[in-house]
C-alpha positions as a printed Julia matrix, in Angstrom:
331×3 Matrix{Float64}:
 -13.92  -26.56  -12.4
 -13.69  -27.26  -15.77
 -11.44  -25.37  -18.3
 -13.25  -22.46  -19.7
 -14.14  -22.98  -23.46
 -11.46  -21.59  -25.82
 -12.84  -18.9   -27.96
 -10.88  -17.39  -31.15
 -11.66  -13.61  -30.07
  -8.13  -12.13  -31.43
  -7.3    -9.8   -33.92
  -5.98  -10.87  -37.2
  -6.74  -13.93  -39.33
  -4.65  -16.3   -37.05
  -2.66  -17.08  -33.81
   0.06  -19.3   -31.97
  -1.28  -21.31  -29.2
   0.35  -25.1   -27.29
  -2.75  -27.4   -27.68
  -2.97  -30.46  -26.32
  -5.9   -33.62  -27.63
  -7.5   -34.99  -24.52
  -3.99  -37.16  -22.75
  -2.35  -36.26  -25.63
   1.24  -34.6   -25.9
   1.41  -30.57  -26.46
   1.68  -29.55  -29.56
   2.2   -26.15  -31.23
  -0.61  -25.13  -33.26
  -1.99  -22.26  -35.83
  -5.52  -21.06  -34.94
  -7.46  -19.2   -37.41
 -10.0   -16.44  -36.42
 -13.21  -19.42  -37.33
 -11.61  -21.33  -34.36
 -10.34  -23.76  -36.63
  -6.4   -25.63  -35.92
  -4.17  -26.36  -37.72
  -0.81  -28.92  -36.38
   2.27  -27.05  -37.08
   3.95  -30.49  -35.99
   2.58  -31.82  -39.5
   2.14  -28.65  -41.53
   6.35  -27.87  -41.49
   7.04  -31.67  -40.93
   8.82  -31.12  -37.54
   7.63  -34.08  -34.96
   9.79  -32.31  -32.2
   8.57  -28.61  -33.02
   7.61  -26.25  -30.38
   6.53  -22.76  -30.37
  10.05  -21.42  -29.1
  11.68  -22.9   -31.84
   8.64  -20.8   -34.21
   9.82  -17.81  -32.93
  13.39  -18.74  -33.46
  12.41  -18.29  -37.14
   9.95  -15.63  -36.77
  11.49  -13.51  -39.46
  11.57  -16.11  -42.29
   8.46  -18.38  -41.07
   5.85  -15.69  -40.83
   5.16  -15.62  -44.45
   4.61  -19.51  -44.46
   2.33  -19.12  -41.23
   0.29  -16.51  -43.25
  -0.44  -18.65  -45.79
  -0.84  -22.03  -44.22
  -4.19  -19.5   -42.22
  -5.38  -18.94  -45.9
  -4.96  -22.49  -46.99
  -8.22  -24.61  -46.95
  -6.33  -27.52  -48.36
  -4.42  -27.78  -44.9
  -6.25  -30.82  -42.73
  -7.85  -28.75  -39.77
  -9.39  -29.56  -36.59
 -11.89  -27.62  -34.19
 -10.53  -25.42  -31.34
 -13.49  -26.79  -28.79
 -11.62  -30.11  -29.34
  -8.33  -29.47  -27.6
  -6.98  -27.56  -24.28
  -5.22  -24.8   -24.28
  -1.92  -24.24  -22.55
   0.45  -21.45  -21.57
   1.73  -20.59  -25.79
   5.1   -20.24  -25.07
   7.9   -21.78  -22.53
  10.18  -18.82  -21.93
  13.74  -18.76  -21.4
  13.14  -15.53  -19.62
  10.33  -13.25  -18.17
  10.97   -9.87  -17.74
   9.1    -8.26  -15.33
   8.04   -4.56  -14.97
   6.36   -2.5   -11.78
   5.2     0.98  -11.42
   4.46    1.44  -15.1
   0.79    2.7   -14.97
   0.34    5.96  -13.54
  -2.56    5.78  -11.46
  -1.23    2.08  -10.01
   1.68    3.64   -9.29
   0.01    6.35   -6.9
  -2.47    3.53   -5.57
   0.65    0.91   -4.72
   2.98    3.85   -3.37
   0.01    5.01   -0.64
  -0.77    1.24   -0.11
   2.61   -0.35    0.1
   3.71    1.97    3.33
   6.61    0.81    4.52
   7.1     0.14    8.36
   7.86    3.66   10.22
   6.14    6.01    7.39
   3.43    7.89    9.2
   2.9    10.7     6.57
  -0.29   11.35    4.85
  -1.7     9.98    1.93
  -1.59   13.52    0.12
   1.77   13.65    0.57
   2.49   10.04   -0.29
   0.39   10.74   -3.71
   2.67   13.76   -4.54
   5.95   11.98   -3.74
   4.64    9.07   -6.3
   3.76   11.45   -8.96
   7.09   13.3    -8.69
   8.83    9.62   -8.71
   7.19    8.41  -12.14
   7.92   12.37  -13.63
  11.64   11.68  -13.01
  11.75    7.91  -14.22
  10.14    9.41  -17.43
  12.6    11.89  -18.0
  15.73    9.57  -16.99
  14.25    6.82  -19.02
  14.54    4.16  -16.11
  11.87    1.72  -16.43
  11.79   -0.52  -13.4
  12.73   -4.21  -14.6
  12.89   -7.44  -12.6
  13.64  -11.08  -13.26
  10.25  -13.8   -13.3
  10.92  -17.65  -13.15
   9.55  -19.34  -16.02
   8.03  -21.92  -13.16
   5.33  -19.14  -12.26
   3.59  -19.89  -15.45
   0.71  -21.77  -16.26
  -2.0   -22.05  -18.54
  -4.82  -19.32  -19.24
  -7.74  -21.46  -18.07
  -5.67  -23.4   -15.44
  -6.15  -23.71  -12.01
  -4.1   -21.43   -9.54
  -3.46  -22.63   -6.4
  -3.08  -20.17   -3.33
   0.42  -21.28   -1.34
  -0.5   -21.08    2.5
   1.69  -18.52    3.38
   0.84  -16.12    1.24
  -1.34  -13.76    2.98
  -2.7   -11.22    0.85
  -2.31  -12.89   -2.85
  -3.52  -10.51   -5.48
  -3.91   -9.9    -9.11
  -2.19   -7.86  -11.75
  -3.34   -8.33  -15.65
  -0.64   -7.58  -17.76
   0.07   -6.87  -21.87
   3.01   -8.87  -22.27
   5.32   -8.74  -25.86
   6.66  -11.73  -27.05
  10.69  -11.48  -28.33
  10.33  -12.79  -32.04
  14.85  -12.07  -32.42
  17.87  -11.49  -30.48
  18.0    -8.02  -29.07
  20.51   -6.51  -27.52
  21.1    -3.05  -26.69
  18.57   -1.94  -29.32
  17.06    1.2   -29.62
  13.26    2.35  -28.99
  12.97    3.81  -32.6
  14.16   -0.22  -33.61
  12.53   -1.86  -29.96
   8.97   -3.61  -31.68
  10.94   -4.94  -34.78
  12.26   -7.46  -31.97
   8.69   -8.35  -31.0
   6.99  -11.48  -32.93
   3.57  -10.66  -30.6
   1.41  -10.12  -27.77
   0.06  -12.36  -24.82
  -1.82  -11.86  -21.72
  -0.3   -12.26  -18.42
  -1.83  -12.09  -14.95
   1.45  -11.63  -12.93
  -0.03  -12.36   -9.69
   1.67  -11.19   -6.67
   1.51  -11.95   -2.72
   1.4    -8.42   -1.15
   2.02   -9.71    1.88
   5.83  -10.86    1.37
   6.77   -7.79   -1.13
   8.56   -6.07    1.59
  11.51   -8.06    3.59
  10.26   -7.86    7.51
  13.45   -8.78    8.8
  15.54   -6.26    7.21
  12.98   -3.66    5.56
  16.23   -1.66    4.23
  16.82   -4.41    1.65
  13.69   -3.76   -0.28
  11.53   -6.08   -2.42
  11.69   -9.66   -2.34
  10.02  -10.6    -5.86
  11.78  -14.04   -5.6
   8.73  -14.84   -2.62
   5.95  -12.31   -3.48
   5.47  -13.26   -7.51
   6.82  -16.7    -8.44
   5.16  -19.47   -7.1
   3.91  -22.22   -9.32
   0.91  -21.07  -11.3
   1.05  -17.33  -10.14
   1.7   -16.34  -13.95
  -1.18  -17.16  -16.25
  -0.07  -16.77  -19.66
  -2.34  -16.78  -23.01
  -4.31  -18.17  -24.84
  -3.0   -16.92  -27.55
   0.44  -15.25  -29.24
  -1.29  -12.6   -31.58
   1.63  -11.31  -34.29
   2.83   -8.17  -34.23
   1.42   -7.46  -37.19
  -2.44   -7.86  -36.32
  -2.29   -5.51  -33.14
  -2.45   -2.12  -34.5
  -1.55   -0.12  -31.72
  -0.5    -2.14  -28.33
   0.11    1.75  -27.15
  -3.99    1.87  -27.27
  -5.18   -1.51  -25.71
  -8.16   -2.13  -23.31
  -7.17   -4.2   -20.59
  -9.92   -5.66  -18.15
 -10.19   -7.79  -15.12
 -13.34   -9.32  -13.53
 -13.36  -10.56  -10.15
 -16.45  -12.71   -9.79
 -17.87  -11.01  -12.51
 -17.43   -7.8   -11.06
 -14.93   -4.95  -12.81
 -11.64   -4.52  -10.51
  -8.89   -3.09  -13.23
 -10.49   -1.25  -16.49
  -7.89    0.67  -17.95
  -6.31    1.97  -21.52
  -1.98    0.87  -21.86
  -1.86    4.74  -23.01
  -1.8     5.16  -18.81
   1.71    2.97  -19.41
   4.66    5.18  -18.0
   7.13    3.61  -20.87
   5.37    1.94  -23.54
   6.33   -1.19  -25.35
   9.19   -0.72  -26.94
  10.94    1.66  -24.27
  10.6    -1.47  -22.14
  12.15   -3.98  -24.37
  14.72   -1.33  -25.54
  15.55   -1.11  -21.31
  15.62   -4.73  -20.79
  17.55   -5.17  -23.54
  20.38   -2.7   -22.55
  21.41   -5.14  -19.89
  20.25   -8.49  -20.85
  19.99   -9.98  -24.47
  16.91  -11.04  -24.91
  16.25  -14.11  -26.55
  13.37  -15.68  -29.18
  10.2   -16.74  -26.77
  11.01  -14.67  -23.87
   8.41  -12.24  -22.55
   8.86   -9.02  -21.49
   5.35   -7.7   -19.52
   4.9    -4.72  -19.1
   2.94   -3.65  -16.07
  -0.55   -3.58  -14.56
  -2.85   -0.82  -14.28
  -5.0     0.53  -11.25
  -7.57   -1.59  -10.03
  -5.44   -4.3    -7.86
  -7.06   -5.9    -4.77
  -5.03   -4.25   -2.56
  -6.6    -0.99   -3.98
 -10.04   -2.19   -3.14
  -9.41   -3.76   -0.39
 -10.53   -7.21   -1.19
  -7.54  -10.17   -1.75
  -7.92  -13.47   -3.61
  -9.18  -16.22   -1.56
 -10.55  -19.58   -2.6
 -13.13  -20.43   -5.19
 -12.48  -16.42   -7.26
 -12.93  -16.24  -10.44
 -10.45  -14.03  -12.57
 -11.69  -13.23  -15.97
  -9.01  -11.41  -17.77
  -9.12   -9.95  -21.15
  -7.06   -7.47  -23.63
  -8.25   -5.56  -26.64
  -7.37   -8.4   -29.87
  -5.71  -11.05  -27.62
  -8.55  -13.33  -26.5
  -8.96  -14.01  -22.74
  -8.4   -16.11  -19.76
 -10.36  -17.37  -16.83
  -8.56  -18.64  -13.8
 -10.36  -20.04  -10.75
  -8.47  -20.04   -7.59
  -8.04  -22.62   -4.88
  -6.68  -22.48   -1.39
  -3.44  -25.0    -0.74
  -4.5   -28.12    0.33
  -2.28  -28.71    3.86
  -0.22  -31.8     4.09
């Protein structure tokens, strides 16, 4: 399948995005809102320049960024000429789980554990007094990703053999813009440059540890193979998403609507979950910190990934992917 065209549907008057010509080298690259490009590699004189090392700046680049989007002197080049990779190489991916409400109650009736027999009902009430207490401690839940998982937002994911029951979970992901480190909420989204799409895709079928069912989650198996974290298109600033507490995130599965949901269902929002992350880990310029899925998974409806899907993801000012899936060719 080919790459699905690249369309500038974000909010504000420009983006980040890696580009690449046809067998040309990556490159990082300004895209304005008329789908136009512009080389950053030329425009700050930097042969070597990545987007990481963009966001290493963040604080004293994004006024020249602004104005090199307003500058129609600046040589440009059309968006439908170049692919589109993953925006950003992290050093680190912070992960969250059980930070929508209603996924939370879904996953916690779905993801029985060998030798629980009760009833749903009662499963449903335990979850619900589970996320009441997390809220009040303030104890997001926060895991490590490998920066291996990720690939690019129109790239093709292939399904490993073993995993049984691979699913989806679209994901508002912030983008770390400085150093933080044991910062506050109140001070959390000064930290954040901007905003990405993730689709943290998980195997459902190794979450849980058969051998030894006492030592929990094994996110190491169930989330990080190559591909299984499509990142992108774009890195919208901080500055052009007016409210990423009041986002519309939306998954098609074969052009049907699986997850449909508003990030004011989020548990801890934003910048409670960098603040968390940040209170054990420093967290460093390019590294992403996502934030959760909502309800609306396939193990919810019953229905898994399997070869030839079609996820369409998309978030309110962000853009959107399209991943196709392929089963694991055996050797």
């Amino acid at each position: 399948m080919k790459p699905a065209p690249a369309s500038a549907h974000f909010a504000g008057p420009f983006a980040l995005a890696t580009l690449s010509a046809p067998d040309g080298p990556t490159f990082p690259a300004l895209v304005t809102a008329d789908e136009l490009v512009v080389d950053l590699r030329a425009a700050l004189n930097d042969d070597g320049l990545i987007i990481r090392q963009l966001l290493e700046q963040w604080p004293t680049l994004l006024p020249r960024l602004r104005s090199l989007a307003e500058d129609g002197d600046v040589k440009r080049g059309a968006l439908s000429e170049f692919r589109v990779h993953a925006p950003v190489e992290p050093r680190q991916v912070f992960q969250s789980g059980a930070n929508y409400r209603q996924h939370v109650i879904d996953l916690h009736v779905a993801h029985r554990p060998p030798g629980d027999d009760r009833p749903e009902d009662e499963r449903r009430a335990e979850a619900a007094e589970i996320m009441d207490r997390r809220a009040d401690e303030d104890l997001p839940y926060v895991f490590i990703g490998l920066p291996s998982a990720i690939t690019g937002p129109y790239d093709e994911v292939v399904l490993p053999s073993w995993a049984e029951k691979p699913d989806w979970e679209l994901e508002l992901a912030a983008v770390i813009g400085r150093p933080a480190h044991r910062v506050s909420a109140e001070e959390a989204l000064e930290y954040v440059a901007g905003y990405t799409i993730a689709n943290d895709l998980t195997d459902r079928g190794t979450v849980f540890r058969r051998d030894m069912p006492q030592i929990g989650t094994d996110w190491l198996r169930s989330k990080n193979a190559p591909g299984f974290t499509p990142l992108g298109p774009w890195i919208v600033p901080a500055e052009s998403v007016a409210d990423p507490g009041d986002l519309r995130l939306v998954l098609k599965l074969n052009g049907e609507t699986m997850q449909d949901e508003s990030t004011k269902d989020m548990i801890f929002d934003v910048a409670r979950m960098v603040s968390y992350a940040s209170q054990t880990s420093q967290l460093l310029p390019g590294d992403l910190v996502l934030t959760g899925s909502p309800a609306g998974n396939g193990l919810h409806w019953g229905r898994l990934l399997r070869d030839g899907d079609v996820l369409d993801s998309a978030i309110t000012g962000l853009g959107a992917q399209r991943t196709r899936c392929v089963a694991e060719v055996a050797s």
